[in-house]
MILUM-242619 format. One record per residue: residue in three letters; x, y, z of N, C-alpha, C in turn. Coordinates in pm, whole numbers, padded with zeros to 5 digits, always signed. Atoms other than C-alpha are relative to their C-alpha. Layout:
// residues N
ALAXYZXYZXYZ
...
END
This chain:
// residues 350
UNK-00082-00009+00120+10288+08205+10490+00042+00145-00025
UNK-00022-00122+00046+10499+08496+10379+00029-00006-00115
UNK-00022-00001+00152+10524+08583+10026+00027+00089-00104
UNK-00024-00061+00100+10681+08705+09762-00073+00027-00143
UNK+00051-00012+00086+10467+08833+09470+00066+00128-00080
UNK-00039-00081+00133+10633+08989+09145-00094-00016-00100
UNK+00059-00087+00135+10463+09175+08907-00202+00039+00110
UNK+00158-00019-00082+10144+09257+09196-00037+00086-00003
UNK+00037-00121+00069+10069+09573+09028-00089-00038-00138
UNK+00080+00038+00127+09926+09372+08707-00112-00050+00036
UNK+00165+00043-00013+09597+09252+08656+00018-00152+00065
UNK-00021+00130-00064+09695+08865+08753+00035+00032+00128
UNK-00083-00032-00127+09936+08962+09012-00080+00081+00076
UNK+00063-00055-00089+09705+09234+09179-00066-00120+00060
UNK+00056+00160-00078+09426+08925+09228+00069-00078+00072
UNK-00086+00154-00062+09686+08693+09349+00029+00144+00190
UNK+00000-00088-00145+09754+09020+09604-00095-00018+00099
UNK+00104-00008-00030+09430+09065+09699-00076-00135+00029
UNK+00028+00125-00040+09302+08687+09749+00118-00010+00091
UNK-00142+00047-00112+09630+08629+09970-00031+00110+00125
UNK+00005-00111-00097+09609+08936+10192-00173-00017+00081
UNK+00105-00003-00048+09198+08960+10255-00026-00169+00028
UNK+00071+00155-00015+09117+08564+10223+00065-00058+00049
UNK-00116+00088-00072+09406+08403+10346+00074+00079+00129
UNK-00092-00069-00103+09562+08646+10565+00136-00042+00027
UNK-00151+00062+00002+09915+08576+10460+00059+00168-00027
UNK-00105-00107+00059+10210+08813+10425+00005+00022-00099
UNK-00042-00003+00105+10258+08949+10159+00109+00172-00062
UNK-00083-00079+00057+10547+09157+09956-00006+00001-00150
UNK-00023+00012+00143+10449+09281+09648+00108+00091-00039
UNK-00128-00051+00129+10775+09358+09387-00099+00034-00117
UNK+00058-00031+00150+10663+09561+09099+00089+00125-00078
UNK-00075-00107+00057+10880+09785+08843-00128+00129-00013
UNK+00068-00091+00014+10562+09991+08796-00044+00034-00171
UNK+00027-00015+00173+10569+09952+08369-00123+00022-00014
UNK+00142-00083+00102+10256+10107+08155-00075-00035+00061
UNK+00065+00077-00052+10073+09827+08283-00097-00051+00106
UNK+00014+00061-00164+10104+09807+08649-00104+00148+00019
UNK+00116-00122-00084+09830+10012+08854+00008-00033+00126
UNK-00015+00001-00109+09841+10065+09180-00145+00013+00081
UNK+00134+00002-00012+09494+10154+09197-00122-00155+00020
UNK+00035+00194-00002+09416+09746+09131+00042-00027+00196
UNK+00024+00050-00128+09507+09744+09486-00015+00065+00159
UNK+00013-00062-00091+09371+09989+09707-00072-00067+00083
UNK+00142+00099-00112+09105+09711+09876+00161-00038+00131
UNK-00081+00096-00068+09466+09611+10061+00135+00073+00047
UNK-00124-00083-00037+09704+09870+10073+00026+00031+00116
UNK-00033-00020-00135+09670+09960+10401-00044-00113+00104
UNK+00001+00147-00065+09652+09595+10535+00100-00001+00080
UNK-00097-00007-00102+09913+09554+10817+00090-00116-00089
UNK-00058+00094+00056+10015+09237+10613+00065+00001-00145
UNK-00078-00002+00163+10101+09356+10284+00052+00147-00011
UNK-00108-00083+00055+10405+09611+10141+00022-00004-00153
UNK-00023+00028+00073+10457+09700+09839+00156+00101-00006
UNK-00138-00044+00066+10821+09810+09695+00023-00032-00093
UNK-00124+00020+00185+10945+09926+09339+00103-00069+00032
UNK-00153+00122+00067+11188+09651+09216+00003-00020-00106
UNK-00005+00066+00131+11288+09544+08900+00055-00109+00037
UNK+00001+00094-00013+11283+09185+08880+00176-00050-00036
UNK-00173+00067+00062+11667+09195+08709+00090+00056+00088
UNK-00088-00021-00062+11792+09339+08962+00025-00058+00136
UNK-00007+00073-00064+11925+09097+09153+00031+00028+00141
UNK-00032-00046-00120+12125+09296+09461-00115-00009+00081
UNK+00123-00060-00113+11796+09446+09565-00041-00098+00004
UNK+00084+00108-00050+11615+09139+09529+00060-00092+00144
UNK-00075+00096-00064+11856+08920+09742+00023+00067+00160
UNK-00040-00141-00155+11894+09276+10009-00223-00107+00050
UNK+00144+00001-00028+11454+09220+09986-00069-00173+00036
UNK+00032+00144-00080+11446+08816+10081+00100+00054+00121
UNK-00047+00023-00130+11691+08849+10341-00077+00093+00111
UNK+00074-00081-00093+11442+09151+10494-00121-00092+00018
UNK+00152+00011-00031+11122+08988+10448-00012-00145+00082
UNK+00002+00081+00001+11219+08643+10448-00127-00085-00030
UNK+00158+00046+00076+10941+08465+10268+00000-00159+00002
UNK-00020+00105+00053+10841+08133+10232-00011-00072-00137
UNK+00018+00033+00100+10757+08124+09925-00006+00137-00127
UNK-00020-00076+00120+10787+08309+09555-00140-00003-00055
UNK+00107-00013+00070+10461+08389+09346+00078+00087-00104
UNK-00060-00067+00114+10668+08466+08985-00088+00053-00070
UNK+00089-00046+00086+10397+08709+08806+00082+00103-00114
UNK-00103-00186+00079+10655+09024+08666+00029-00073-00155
UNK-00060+00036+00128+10637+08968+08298-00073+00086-00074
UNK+00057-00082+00136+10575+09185+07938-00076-00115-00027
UNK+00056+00120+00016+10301+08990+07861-00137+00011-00161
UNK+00081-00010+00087+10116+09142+07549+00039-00011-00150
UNK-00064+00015+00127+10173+08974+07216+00020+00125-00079
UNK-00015-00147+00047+10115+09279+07040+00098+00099-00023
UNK-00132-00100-00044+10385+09485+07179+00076-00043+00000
UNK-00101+00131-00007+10624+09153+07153+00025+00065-00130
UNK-00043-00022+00129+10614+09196+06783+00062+00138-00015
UNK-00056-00148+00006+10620+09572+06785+00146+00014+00024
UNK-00157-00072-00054+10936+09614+07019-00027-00172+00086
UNK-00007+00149-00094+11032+09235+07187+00115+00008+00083
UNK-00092-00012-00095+11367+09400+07388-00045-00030+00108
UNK+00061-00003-00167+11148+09430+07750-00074-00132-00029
UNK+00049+00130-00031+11004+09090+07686+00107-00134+00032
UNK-00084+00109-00039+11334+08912+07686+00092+00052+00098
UNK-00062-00033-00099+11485+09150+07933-00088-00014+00112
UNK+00120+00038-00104+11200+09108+08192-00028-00115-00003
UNK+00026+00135-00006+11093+08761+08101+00118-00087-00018
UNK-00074+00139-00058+11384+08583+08066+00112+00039+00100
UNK-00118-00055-00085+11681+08797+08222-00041+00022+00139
UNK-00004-00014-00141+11480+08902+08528-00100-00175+00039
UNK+00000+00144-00106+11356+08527+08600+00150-00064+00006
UNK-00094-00001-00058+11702+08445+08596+00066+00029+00089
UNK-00005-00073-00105+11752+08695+08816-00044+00004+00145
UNK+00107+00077-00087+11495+08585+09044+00021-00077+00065
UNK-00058+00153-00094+11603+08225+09075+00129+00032+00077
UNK-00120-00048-00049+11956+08370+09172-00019-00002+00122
UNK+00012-00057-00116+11835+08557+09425-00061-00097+00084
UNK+00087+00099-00085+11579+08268+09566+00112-00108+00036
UNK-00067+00191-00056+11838+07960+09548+00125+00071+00054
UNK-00126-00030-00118+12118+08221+09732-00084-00037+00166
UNK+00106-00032-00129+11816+08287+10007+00017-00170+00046
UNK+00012+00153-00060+11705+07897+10023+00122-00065+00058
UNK-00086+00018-00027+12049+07796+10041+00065-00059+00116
UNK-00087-00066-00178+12162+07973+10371-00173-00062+00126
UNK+00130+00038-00060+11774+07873+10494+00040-00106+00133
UNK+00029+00099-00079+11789+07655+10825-00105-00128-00073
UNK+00018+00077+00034+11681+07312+10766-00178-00028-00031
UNK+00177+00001-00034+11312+07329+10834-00097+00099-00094
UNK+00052-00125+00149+11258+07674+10630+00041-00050-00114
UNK-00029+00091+00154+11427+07483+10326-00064-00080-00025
UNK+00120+00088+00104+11188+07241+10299-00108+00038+00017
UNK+00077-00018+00050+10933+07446+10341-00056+00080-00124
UNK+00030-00093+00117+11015+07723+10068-00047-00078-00154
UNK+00013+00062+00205+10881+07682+09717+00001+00150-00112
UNK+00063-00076+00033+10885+07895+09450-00067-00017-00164
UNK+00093+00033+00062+10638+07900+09210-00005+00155-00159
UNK+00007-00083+00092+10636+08061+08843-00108-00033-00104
UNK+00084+00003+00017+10363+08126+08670-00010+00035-00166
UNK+00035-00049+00138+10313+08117+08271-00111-00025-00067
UNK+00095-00028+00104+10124+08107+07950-00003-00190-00037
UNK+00011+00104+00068+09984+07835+07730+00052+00036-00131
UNK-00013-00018+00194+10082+08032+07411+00121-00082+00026
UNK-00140+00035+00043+10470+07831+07477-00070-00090-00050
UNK-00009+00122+00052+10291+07540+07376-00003+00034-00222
UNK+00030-00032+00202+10220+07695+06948-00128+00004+00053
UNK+00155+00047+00036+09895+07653+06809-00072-00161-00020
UNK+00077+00136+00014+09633+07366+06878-00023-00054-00120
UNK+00083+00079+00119+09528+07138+06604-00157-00014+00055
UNK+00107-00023-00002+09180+07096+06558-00058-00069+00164
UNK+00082+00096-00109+09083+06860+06883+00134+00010+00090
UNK-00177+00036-00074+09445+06845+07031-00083+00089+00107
UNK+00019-00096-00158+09428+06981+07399+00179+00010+00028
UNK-00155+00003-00026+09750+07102+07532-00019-00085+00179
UNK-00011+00038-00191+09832+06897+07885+00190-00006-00006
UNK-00193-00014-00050+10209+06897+08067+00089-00061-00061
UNK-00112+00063+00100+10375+06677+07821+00020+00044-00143
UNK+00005-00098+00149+10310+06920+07519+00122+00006-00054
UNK-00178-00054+00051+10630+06983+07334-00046+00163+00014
UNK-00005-00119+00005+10665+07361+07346+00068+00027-00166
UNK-00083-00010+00154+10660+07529+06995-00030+00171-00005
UNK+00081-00126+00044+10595+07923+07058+00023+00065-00131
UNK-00005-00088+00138+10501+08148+06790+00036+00118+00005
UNK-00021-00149-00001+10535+08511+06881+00172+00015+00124
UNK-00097-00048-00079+10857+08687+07043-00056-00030+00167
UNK+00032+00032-00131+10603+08666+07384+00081-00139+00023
UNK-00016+00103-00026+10564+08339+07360+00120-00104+00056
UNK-00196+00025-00052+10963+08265+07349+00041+00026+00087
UNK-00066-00015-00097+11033+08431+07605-00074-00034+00128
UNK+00057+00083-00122+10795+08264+07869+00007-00147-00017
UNK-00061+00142-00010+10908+07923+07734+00126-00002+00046
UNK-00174+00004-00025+11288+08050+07772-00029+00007+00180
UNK+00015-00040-00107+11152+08171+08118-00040-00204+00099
UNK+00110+00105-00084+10958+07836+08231+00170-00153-00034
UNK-00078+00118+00008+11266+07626+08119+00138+00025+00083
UNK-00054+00013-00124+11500+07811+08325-00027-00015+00143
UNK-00019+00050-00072+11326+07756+08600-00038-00157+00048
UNK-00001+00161+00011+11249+07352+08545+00224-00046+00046
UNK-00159+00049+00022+11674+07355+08477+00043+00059+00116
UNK-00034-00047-00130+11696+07554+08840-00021-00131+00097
UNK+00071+00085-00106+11481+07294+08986+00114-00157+00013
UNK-00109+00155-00010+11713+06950+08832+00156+00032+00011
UNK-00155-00035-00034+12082+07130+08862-00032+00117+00143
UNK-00024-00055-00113+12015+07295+09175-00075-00014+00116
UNK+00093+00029-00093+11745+07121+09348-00128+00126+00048
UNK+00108-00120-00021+11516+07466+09391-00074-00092+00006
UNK+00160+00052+00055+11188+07358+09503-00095+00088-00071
UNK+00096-00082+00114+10982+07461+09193-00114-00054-00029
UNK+00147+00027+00082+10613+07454+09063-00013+00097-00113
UNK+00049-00069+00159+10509+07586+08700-00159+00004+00015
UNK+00120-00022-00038+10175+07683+08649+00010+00053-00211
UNK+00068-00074+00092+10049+07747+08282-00126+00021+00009
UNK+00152-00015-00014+09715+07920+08249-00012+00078-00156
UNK+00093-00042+00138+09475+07999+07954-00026+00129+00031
UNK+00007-00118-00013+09388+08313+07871-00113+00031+00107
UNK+00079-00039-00184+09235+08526+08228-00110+00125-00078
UNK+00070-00133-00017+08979+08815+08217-00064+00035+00076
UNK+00050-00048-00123+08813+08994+08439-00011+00168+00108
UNK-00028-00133-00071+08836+09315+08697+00145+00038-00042
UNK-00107-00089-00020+09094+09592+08674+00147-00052-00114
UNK-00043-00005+00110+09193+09476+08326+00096+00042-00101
UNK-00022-00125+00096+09453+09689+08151-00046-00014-00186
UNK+00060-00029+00160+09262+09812+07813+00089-00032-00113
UNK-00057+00016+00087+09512+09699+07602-00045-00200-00071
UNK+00005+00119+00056+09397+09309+07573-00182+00020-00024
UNK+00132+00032+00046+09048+09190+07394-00127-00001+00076
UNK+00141-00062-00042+08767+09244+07624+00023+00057+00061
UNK+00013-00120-00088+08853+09512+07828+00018+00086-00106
UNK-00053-00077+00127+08982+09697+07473-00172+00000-00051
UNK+00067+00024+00078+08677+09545+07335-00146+00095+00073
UNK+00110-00103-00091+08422+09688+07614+00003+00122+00031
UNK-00033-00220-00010+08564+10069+07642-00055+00030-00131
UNK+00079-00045+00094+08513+10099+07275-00145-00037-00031
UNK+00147+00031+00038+08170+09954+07253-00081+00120+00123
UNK+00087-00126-00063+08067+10196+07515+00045+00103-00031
UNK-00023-00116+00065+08225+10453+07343-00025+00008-00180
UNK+00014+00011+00126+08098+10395+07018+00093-00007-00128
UNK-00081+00033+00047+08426+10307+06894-00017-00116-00117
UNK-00002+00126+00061+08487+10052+06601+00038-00104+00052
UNK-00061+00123-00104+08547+09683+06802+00075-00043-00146
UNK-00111+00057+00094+08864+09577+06571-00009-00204+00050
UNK-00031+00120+00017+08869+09173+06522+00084-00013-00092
UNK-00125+00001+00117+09168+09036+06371-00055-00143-00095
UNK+00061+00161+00109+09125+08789+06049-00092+00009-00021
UNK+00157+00050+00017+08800+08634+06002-00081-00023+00136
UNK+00037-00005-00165+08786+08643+06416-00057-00164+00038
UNK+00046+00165-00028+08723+08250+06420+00171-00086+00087
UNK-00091+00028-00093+09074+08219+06618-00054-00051+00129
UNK+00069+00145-00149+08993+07983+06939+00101+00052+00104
UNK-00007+00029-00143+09075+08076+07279-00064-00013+00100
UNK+00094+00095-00075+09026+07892+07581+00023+00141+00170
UNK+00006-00114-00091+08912+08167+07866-00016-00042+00130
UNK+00015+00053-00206+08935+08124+08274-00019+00142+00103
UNK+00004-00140-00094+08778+08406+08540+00118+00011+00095
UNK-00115-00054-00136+09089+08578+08749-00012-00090+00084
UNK+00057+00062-00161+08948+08486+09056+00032-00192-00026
UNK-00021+00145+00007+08972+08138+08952+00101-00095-00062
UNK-00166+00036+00012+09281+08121+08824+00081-00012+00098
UNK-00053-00042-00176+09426+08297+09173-00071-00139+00050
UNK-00005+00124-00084+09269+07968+09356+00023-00100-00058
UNK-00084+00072+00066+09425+07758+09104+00178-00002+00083
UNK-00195-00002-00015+09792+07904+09191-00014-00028+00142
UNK-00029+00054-00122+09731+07894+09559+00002-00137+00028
UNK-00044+00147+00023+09692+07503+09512+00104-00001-00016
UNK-00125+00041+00040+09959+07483+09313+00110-00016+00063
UNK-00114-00045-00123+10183+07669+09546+00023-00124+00095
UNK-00009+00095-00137+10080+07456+09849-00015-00103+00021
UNK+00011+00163+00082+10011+07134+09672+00063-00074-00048
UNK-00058+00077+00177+10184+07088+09371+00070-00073+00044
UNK-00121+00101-00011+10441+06848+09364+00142+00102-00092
UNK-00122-00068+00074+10768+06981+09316+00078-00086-00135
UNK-00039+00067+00150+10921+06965+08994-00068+00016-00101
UNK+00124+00072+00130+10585+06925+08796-00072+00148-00031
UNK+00071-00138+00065+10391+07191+08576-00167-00083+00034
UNK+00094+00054+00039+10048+07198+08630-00116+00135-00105
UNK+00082-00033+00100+09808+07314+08316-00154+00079+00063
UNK+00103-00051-00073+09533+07552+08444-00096+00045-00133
UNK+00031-00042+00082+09245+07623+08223-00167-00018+00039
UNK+00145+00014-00027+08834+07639+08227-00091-00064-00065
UNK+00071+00068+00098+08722+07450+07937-00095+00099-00047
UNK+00034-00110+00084+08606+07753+07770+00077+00068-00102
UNK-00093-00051+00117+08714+07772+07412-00159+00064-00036
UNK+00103-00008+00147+08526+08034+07227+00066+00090-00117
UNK-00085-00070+00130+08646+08221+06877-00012+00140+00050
UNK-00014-00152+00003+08763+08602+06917-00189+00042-00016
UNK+00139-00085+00039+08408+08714+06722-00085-00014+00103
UNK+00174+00006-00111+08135+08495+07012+00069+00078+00103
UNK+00025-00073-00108+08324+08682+07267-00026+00144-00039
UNK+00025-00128+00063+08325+09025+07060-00166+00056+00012
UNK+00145-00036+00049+07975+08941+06988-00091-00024+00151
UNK+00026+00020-00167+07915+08829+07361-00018+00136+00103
UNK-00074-00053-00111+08065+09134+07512-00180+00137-00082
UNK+00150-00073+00026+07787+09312+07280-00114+00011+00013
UNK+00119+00010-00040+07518+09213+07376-00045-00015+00117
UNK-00003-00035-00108+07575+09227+07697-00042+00117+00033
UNK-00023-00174+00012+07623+09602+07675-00167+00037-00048
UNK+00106-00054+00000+07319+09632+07484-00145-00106+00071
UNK+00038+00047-00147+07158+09454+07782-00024+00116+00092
UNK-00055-00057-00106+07310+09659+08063-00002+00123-00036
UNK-00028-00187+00056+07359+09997+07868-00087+00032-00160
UNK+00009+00026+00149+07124+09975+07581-00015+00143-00076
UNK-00015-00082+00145+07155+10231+07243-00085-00042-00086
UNK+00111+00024+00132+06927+10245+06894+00035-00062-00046
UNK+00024+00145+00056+07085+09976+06785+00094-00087+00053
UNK-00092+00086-00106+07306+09686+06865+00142+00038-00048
UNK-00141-00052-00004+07655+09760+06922+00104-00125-00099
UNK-00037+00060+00067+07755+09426+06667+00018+00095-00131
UNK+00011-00080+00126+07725+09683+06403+00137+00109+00017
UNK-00084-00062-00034+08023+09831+06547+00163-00067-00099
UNK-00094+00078+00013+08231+09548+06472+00093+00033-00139
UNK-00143-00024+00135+08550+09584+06183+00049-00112+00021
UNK-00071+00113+00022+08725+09287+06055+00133+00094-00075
UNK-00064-00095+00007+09055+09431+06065+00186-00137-00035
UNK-00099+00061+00014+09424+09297+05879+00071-00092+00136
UNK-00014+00078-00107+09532+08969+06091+00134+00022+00048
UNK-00152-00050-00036+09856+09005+06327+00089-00099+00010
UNK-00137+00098+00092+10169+08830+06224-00009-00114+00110
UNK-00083+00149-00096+10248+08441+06339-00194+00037+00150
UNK+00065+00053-00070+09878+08430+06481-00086-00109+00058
UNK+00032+00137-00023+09813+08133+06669-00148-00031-00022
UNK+00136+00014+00042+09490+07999+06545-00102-00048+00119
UNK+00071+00001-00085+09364+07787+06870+00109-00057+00123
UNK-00027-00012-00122+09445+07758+07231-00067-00105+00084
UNK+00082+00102-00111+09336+07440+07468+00033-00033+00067
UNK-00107+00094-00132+09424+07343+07788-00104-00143+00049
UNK+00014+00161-00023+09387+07028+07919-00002+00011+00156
UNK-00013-00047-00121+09322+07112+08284-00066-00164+00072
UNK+00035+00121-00124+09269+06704+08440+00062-00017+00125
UNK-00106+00056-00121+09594+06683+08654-00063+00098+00079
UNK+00002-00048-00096+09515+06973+08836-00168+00010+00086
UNK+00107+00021-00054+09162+06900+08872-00027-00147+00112
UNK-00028+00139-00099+09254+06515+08984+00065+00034+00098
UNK-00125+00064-00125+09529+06566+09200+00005+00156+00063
UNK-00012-00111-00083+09435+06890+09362-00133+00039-00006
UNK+00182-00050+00017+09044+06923+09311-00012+00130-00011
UNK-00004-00166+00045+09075+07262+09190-00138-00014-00147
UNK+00101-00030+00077+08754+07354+08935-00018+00160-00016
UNK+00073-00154-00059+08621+07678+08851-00114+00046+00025
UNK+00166-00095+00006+08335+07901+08922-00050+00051-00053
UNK+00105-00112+00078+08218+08080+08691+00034-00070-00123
UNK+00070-00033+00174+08102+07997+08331+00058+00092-00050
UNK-00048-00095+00047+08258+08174+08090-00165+00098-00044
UNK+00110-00088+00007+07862+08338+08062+00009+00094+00120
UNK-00014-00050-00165+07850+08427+08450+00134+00084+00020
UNK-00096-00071+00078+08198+08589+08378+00018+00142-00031
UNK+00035-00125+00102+08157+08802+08136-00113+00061+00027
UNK+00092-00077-00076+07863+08911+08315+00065+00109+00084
UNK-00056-00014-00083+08043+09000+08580+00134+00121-00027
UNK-00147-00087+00022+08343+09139+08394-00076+00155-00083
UNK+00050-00164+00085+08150+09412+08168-00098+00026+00120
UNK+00062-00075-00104+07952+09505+08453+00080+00080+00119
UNK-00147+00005-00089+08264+09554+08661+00008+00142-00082
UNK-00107-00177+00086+08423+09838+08349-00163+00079-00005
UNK+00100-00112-00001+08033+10019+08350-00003+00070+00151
UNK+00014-00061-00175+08051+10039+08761+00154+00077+00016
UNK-00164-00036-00080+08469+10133+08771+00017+00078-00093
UNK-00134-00150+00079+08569+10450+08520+00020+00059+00048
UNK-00139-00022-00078+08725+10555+08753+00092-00027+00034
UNK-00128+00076+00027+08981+10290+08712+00067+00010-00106
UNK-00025+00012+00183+08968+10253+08335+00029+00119-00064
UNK+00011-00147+00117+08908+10659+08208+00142+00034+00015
UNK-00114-00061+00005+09234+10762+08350+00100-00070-00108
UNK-00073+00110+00094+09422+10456+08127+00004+00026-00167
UNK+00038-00043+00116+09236+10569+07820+00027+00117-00057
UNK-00037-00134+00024+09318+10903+07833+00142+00029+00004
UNK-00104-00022-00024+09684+10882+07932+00110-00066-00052
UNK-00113+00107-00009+09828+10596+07862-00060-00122-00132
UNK+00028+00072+00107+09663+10368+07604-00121-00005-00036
UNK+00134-00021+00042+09356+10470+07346-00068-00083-00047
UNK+00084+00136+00136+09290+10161+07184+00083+00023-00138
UNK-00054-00003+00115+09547+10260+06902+00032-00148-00094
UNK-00053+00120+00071+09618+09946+06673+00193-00038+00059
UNK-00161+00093-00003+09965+09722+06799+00057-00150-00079
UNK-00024+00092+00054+10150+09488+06688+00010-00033-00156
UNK+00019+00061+00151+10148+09515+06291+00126+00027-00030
UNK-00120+00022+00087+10493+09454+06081+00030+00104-00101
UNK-00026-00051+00096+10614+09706+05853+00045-00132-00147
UNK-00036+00061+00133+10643+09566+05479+00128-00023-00014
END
């Protein structure tokens, strides 16, 4: 397999690098603009792999993309390149609908010129495969699970623009035949993190004796899945799925903002212990606009019809993941210092 991976500079997209290249020994071409986000450092285990390249691209720019299939020729797409932090949606939401919906437009362009011109044999084997969120579906009701027939109701500027994203490429797939797979997944955590989302934010300041900010009353519900086990989710998908069809990825791990806050603490004072426990850290801090209350996926289809499960416990996990940011500041310190302190995002002027 050769493959196209956009956005393989981010924390998803690196993993999806890194499982493809070492475990699979596939081609791979990662596309990445390089935004705040991206680290390059996420993938030094692979950089000098004979099988994987990476090249700055921006996903909207279609020329280069369309110059960069006809070089590599791929069989397949891995869509990761997206603004993906509510937070910064609200703040400023321009680069979420110019990146998420303009450059998957952009994208498909370039893929259904490529497939096109494809000899008969490479056309049915390309697919390409885009990869979103569960926030398009809104917020859960109390027991509701989200599965593939959800109506889509997002709440935040993100959210919109990875439903606008996931519906152009469904409307690629029935007016132009593209072979397509969707992929929503629940919220990921794990290695090489950027500090800007809830437990990697949440674990720098607790080892820095920082205040851990919870928003609200911190009883908000999301449903959590390890990297790693997301990445052998999408490779199913990819080489499985049925074209046409979304499939719902998730771990059956709902817990509220605070047990992981309070999780990630006691871990720490575990692994790194202090005079007292680092829960005493905690701030209940003004809630951020249009926040979705809970999050559930409904992960049967892809467990039936592709025996995909995960590995890790969201305990085993989070083991795993705060032990990960005490062994790596040398990934994380430079991030903190340069590029994002933990400042508060996302709040509304009056």
């Amino acid at each position: 397999m050769r493959i196209i991976v956009t956005g393989g500079a981010g924390f998803i997209g690196s993993a999806v690098c890194r499982h493809l290249v070492q475990d699979r020994h596939w081609d791979v071409l990662n596309l990445d603009k390089l935004t705040y986000a991206a680290n390059l450092k996420s993938l030094t285990a692979v950089e000098n792999h004979p099988n994987y390249r990476f090249v700055r691209a921006d996903v909207c720019d279609r020329a280069r993309l369309e110059t960069l299939f006809a070089e590599f020729a791929p069989t397949a797409v891995m869509h990761l390149a997206a603004e993906s932090h509510v937070d910064r949606s609200i703040s400023s939401s321009t680069d979420f609908i110019h990146t998420n919906v303009n450059g998957t437009y952009a994208l498909l362009e370039a893929a259904r010129t490529y497939w096109t011109n494809l000899k008969v044999d490479a056309k049915r084997q390309f697919r390409f495969h885009h990869i979103s969120t569960d926030e398009v579906y809104g917020s859960a009701g109390h027991s509701e699970l989200f599965h593939e027939g959800t109506p889509y109701d997002p709440r935040s500027p993100y959210a919109a623009s990875k439903a606008a994203s996931d519906h152009l490429v469904n409307a690629w797939h029935h007016t132009y035949g593209l072979p397509v797979v969707i992929s929503n997944c629940s919220n990921n955590y794990g290695p090489f993190h950027f500090p800007e989302k809830l437990i990697p934010l949440i674990t720098l300041n607790a080892l820095e004796g920082k205040p851990l900010p919870v928003y609200g009353d911190g009883l908000n519900i999301r449903d959590w899945i390890y990297v790693e086990d997301h990445v052998r989710a999408l490779v199913l998908v990819l080489t499985q799925g049925q074209l046409g069809h979304k499939y719902n990825v998730g771990a059956r791990s709902e817990r509220t903002n605070l047990h992981v806050v309070q999780t990630i603490c006691d871990l720490l004072d575990e692994l790194r212990p202090i005079k007292r426990s680092r829960r005493a850290l905690i701030s209940f801090v003004p809630d951020r606009p249009g926040h979705d209350r809970r999050y559930a996926i409904d992960p049967t289809k892809i467990e039936r019809e592709l025996g995909w499960c995960p590995q890790e416990t969201f305990e085993t996990g989070m083991r795993k993941t705060v032990q990960w940011y005490l062994d790596r500041r040398d990934w994380w310190h430079p991030l903190r210092t340069k590029v994002y302190a933990g400042e508060r995002l996302g709040l509304v002027d009056a």
